[in-house]
The first five atom37 places (N, CA, C, CB, O) and aatype in JSON, in Angstrom:
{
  "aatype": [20, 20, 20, 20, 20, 20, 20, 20, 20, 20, 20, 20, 20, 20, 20, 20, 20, 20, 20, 20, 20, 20, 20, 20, 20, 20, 20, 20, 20, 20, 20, 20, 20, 20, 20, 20, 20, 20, 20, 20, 20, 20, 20, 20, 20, 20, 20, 20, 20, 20, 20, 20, 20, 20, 20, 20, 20, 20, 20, 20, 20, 20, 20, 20, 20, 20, 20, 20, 20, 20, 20, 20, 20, 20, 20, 20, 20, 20, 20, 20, 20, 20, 20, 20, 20, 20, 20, 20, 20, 20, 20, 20, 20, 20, 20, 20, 20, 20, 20, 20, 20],
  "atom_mask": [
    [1, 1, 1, 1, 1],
    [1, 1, 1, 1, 1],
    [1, 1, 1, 1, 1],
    [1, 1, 1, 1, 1],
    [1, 1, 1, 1, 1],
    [1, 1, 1, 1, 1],
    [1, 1, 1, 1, 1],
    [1, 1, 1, 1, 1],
    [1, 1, 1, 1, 1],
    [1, 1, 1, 1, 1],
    [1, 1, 1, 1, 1],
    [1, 1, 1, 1, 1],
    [1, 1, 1, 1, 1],
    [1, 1, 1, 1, 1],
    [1, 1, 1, 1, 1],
    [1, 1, 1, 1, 1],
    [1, 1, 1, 1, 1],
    [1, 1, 1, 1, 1],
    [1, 1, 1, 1, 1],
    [1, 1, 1, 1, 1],
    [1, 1, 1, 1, 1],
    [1, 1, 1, 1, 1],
    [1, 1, 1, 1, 1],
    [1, 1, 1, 1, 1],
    [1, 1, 1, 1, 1],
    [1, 1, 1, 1, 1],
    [1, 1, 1, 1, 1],
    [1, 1, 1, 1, 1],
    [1, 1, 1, 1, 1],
    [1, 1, 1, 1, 1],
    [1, 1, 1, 1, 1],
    [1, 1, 1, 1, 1],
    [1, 1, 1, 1, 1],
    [1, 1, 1, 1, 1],
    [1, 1, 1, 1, 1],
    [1, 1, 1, 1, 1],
    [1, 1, 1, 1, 1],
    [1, 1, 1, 1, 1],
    [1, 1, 1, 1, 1],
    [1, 1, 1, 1, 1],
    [1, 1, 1, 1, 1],
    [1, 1, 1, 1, 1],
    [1, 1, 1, 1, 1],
    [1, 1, 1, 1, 1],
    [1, 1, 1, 1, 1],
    [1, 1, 1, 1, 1],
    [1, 1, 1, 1, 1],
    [1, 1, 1, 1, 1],
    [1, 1, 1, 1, 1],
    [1, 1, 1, 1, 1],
    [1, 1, 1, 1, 1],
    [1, 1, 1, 1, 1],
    [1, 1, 1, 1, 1],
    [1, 1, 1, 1, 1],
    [1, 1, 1, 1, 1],
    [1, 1, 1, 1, 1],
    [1, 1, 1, 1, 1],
    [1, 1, 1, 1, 1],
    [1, 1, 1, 1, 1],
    [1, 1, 1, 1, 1],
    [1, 1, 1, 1, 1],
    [1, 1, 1, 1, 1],
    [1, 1, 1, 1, 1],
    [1, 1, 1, 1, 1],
    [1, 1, 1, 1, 1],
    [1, 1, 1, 1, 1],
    [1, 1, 1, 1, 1],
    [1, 1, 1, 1, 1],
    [1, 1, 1, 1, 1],
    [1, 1, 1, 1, 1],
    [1, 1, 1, 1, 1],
    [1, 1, 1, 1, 1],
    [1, 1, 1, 1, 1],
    [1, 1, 1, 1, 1],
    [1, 1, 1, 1, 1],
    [1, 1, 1, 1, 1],
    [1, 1, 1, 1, 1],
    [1, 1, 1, 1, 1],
    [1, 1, 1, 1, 1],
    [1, 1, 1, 1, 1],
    [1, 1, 1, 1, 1],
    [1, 1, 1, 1, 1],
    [1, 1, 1, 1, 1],
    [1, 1, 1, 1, 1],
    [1, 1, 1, 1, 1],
    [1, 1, 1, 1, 1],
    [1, 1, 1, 1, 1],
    [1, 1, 1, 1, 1],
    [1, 1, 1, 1, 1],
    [1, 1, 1, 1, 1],
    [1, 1, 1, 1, 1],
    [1, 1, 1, 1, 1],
    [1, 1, 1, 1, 1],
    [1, 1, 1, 1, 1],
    [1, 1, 1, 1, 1],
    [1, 1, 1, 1, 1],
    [1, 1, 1, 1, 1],
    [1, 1, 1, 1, 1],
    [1, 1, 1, 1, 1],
    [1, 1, 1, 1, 1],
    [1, 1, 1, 1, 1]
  ],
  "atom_positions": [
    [[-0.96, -7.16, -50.56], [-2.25, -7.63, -50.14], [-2.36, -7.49, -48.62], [-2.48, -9.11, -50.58], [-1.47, -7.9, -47.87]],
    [[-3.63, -6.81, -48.14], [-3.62, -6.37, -46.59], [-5.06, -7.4, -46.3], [-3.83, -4.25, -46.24], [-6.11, -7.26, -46.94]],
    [[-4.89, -8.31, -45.37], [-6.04, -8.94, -45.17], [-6.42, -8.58, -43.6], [-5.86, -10.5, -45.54], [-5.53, -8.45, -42.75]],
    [[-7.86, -8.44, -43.27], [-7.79, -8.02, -41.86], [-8.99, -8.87, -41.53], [-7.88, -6.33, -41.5], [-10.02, -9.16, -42.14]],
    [[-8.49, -9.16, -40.36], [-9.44, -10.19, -39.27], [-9.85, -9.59, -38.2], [-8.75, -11.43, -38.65], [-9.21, -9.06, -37.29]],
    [[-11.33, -9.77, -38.43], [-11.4, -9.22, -37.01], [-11.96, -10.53, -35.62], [-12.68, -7.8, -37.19], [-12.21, -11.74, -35.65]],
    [[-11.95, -9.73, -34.78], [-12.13, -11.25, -33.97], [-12.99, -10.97, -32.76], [-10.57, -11.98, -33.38], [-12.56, -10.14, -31.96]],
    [[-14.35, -11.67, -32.48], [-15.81, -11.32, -31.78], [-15.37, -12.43, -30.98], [-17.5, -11.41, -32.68], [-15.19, -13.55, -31.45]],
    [[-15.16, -12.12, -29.7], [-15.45, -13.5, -28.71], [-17.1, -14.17, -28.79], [-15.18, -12.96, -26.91], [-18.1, -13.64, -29.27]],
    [[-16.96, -15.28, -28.26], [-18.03, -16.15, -28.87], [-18.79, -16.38, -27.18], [-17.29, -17.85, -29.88], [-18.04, -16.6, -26.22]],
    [[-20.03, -16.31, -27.04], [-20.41, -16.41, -25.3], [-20.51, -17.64, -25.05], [-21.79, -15.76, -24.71], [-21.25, -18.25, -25.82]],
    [[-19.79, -18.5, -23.86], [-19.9, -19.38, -23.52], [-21.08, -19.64, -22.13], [-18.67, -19.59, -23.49], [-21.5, -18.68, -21.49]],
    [[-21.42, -20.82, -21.88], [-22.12, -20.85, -20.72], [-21.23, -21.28, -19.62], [-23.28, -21.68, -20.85], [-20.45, -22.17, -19.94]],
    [[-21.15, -20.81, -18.26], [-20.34, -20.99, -16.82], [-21.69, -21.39, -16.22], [-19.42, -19.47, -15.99], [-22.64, -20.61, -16.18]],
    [[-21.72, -22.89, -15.67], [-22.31, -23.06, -14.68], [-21.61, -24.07, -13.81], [-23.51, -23.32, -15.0], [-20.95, -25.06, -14.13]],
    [[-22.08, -23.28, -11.94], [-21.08, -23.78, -11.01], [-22.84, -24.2, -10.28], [-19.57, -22.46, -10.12], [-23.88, -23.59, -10.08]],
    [[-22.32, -25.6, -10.08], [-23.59, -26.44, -8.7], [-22.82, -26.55, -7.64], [-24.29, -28.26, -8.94], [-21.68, -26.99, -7.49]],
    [[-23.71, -26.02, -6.82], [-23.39, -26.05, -5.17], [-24.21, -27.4, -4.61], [-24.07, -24.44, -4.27], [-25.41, -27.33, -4.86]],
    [[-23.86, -28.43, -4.01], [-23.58, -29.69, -3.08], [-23.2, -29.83, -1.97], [-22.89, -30.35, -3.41], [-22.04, -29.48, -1.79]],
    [[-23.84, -30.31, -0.95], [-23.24, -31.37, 0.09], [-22.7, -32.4, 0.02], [-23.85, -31.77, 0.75], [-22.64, -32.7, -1.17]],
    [[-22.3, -33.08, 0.56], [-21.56, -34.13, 0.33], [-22.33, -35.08, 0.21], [-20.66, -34.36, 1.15], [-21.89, -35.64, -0.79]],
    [[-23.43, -35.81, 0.66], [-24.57, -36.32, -0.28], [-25.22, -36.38, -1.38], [-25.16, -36.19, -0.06], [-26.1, -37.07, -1.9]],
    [[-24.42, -35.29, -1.67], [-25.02, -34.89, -3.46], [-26.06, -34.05, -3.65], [-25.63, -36.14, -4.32], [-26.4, -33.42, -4.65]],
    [[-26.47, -34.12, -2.67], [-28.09, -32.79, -2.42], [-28.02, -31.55, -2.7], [-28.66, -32.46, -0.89], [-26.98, -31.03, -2.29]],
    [[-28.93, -30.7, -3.4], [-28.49, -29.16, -3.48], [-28.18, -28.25, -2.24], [-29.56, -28.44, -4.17], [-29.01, -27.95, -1.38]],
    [[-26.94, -27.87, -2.28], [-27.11, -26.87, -1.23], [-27.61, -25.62, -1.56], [-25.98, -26.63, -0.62], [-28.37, -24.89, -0.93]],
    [[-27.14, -25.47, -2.54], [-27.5, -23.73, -3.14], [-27.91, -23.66, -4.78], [-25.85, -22.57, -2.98], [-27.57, -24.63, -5.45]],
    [[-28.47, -22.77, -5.33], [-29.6, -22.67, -6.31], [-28.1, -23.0, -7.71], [-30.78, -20.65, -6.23], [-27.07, -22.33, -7.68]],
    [[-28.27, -23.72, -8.39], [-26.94, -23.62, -9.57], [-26.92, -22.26, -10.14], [-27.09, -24.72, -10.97], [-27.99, -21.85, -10.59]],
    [[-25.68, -21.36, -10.2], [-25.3, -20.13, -10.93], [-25.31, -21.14, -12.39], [-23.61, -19.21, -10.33], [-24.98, -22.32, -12.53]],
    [[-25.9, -19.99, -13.52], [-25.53, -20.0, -14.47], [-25.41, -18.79, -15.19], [-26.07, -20.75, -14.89], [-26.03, -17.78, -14.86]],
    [[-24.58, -18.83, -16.24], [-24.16, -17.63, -16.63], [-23.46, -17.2, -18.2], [-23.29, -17.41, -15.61], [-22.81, -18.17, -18.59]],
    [[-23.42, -16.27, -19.0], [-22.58, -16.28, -19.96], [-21.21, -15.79, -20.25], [-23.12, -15.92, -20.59], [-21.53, -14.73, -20.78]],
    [[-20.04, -15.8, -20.28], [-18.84, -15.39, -20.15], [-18.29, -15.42, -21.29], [-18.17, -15.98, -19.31], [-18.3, -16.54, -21.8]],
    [[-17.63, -14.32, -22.11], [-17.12, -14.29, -23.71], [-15.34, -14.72, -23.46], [-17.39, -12.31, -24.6], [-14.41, -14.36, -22.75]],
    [[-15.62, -15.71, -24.54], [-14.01, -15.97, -24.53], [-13.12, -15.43, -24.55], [-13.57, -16.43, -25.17], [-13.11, -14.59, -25.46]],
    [[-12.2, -15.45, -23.93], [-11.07, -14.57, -23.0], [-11.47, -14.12, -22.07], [-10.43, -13.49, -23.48], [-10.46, -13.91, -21.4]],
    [[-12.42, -13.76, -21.45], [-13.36, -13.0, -20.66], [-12.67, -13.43, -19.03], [-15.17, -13.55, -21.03], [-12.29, -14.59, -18.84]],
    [[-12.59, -12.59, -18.14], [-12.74, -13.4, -16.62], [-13.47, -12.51, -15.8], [-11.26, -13.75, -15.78], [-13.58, -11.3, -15.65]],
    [[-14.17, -14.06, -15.09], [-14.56, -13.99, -14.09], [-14.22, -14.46, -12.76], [-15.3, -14.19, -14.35], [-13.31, -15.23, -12.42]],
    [[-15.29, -13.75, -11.92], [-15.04, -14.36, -10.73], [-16.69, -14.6, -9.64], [-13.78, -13.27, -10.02], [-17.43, -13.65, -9.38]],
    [[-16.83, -15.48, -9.37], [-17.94, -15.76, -8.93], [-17.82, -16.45, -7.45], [-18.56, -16.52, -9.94], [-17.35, -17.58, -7.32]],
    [[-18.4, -15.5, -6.07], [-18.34, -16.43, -5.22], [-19.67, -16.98, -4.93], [-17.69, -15.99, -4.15], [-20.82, -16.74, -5.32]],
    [[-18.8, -18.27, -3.62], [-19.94, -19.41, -3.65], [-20.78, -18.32, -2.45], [-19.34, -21.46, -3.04], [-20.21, -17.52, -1.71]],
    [[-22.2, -18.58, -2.54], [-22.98, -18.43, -1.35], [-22.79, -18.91, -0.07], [-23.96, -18.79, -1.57], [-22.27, -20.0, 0.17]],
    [[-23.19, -18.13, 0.77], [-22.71, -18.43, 2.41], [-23.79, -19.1, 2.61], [-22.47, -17.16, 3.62], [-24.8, -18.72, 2.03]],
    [[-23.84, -20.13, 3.37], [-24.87, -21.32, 3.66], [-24.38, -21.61, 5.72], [-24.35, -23.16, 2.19], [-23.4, -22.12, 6.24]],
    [[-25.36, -21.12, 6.18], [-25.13, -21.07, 7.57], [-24.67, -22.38, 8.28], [-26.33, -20.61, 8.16], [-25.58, -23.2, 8.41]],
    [[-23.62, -22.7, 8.7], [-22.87, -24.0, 9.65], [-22.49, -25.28, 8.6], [-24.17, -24.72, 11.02], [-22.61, -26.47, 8.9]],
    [[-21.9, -24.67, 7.06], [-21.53, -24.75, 6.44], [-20.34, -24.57, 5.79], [-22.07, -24.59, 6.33], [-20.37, -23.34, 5.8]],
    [[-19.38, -24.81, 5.28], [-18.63, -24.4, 4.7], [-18.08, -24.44, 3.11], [-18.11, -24.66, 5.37], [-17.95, -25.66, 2.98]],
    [[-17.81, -24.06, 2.23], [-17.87, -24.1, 0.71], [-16.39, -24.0, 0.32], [-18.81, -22.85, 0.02], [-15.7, -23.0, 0.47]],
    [[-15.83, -25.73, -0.43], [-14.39, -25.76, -0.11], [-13.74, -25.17, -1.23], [-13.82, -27.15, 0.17], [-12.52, -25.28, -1.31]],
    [[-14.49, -24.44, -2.28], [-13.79, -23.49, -3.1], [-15.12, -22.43, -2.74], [-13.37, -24.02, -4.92], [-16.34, -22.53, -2.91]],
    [[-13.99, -21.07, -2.02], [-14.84, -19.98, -1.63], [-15.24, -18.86, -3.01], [-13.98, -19.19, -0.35], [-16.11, -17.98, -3.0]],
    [[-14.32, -19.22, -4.11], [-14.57, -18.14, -4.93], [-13.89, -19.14, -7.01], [-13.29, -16.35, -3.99], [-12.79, -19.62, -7.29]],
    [[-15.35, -19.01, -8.03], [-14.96, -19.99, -8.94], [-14.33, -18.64, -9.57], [-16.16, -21.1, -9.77], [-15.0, -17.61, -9.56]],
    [[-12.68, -18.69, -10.26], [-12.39, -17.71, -10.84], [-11.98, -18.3, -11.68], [-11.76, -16.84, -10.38], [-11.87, -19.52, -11.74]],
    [[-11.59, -17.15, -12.79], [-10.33, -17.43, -14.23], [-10.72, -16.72, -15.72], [-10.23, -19.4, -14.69], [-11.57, -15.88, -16.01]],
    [[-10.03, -17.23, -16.29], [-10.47, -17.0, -17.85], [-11.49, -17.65, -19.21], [-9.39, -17.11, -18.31], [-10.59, -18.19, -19.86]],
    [[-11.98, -17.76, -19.51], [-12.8, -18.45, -20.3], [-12.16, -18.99, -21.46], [-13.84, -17.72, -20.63], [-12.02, -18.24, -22.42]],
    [[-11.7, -20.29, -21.52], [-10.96, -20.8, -22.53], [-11.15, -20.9, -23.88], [-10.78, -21.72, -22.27], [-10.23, -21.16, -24.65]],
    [[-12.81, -20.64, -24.35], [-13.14, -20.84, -25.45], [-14.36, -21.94, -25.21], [-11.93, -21.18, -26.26], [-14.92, -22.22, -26.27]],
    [[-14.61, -22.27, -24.65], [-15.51, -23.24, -24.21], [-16.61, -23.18, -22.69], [-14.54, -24.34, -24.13], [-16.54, -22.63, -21.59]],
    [[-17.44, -23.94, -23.29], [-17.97, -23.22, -21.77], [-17.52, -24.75, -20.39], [-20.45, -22.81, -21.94], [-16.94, -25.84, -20.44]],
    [[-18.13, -24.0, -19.44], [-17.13, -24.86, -18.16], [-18.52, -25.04, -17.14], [-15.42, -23.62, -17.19], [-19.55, -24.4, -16.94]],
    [[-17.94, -26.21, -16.65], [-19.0, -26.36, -15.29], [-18.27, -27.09, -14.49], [-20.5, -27.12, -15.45], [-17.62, -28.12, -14.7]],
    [[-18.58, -26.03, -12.93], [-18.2, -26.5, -11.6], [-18.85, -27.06, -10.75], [-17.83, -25.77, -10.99], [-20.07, -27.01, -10.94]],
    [[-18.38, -27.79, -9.53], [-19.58, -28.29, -8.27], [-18.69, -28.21, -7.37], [-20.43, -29.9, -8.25], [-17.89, -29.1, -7.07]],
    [[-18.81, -26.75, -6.73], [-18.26, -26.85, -5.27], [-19.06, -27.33, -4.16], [-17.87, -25.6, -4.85], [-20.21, -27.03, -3.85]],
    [[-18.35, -28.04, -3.68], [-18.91, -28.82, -2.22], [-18.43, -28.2, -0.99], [-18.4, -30.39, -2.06], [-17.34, -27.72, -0.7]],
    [[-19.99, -28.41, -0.06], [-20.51, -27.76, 1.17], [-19.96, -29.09, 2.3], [-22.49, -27.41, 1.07], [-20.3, -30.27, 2.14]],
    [[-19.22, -28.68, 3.24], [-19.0, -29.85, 4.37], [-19.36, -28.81, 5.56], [-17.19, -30.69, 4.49], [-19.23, -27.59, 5.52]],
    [[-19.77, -29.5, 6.46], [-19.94, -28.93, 7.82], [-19.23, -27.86, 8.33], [-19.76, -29.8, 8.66], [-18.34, -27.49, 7.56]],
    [[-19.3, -27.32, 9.25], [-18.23, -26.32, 10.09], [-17.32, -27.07, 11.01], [-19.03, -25.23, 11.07], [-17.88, -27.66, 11.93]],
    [[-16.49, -27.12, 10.96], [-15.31, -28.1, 11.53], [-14.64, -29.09, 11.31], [-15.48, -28.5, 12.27], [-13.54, -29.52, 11.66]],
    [[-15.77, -29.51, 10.42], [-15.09, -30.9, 9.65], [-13.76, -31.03, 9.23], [-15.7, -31.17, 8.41], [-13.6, -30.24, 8.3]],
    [[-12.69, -31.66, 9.47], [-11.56, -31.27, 8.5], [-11.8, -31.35, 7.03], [-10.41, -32.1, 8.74], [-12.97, -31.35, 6.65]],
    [[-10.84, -31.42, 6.19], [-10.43, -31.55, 4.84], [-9.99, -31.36, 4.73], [-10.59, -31.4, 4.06], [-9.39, -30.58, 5.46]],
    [[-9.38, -31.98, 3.09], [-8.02, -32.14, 2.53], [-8.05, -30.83, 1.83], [-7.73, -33.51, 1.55], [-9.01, -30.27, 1.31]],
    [[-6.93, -30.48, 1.92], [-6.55, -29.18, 1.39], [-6.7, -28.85, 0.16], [-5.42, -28.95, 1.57], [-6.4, -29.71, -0.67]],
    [[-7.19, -27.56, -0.33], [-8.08, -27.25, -1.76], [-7.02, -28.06, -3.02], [-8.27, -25.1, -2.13], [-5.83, -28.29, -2.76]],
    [[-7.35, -28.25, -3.73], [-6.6, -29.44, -4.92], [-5.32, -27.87, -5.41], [-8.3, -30.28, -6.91], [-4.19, -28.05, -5.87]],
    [[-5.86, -26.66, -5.18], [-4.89, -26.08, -6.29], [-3.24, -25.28, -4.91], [-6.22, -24.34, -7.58], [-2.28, -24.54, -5.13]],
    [[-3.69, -25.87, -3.82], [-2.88, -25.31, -2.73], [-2.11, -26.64, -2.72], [-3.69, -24.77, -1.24], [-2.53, -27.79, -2.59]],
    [[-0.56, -26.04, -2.93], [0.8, -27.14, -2.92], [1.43, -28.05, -1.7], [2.0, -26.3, -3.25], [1.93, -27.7, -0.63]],
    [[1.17, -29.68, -2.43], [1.16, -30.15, -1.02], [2.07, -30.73, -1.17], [0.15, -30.85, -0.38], [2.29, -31.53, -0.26]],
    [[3.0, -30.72, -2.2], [4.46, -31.63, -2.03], [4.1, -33.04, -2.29], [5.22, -31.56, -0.41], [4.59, -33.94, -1.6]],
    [[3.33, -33.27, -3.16], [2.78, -35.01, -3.66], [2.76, -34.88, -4.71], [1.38, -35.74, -3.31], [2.01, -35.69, -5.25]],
    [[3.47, -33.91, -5.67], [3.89, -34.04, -7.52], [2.0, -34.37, -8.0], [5.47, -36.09, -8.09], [1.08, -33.65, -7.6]],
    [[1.93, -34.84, -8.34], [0.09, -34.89, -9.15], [-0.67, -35.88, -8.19], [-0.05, -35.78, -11.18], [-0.33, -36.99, -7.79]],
    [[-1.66, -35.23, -7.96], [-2.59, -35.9, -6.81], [-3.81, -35.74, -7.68], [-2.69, -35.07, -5.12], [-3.88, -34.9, -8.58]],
    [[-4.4, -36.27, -7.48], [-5.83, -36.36, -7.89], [-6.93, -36.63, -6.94], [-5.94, -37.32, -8.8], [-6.85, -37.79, -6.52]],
    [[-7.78, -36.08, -6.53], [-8.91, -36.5, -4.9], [-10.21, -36.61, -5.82], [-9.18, -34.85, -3.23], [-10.55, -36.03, -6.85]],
    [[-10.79, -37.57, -5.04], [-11.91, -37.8, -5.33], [-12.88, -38.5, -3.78], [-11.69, -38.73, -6.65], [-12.69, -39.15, -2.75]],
    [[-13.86, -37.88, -4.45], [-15.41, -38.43, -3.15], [-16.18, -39.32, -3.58], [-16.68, -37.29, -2.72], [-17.0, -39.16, -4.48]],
    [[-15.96, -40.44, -2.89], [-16.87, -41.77, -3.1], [-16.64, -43.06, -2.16], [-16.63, -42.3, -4.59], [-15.86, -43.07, -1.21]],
    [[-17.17, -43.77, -2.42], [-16.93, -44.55, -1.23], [-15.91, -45.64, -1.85], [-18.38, -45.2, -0.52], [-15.77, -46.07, -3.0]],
    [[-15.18, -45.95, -0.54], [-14.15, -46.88, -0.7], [-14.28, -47.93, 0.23], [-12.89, -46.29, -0.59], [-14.93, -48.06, 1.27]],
    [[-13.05, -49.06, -0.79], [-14.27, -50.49, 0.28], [-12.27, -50.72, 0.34], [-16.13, -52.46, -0.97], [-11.31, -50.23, -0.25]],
    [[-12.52, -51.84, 1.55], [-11.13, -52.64, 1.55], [-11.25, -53.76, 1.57], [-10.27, -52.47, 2.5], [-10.26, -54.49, 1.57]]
  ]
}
């Protein structure tokens, strides 16, 4: 008995929102369709005296669809270093919101 499968990736939706740190739009939301297994790579828009702290949303499409929000901070501002660049703190987790003491 020979059984054969065939196999159609299924299109998912990728949408990445662009933000300031206020939460305000900086840039128009990409949306998009990407077939599972599929990769892409999508960069963020240049936004003048701005900066966009993930410059480029990449990868594979897991089977599901995905949504990003890269955030816009000033030109100079510091920040903490992109979440996927190794900082020697074993699992960190960052988050933006306000903190009280």
């Amino acid at each position: 008995m020979v059984i054969i499968v065939r196999y159609k990736p299924v299109p998912q939706k990728l949408t990445i929102r662009y933000v300031f740190l206020d939460g305000t739009k900086a840039a128009e939301t990409y949306s998009g369709t990407v077939l599972t297994g599929e990769q892409y790579s999508i960069e963020s828009p240049n936004i003048p005296g701005y900066v966009a702290l993930k410059i480029r949303i990449a990868g594979t499409n897991p089977g599901r669809d995905e949504q990003y929000t890269v955030l816009y901070v000033p030109e100079g501002m510091t920040v903490v270093p992109d979440p996927d660049t190794p900082t020697g703190l074993d699992t960190t987790y960052l988050q933006i919101g306000i903190c009280y003491e």
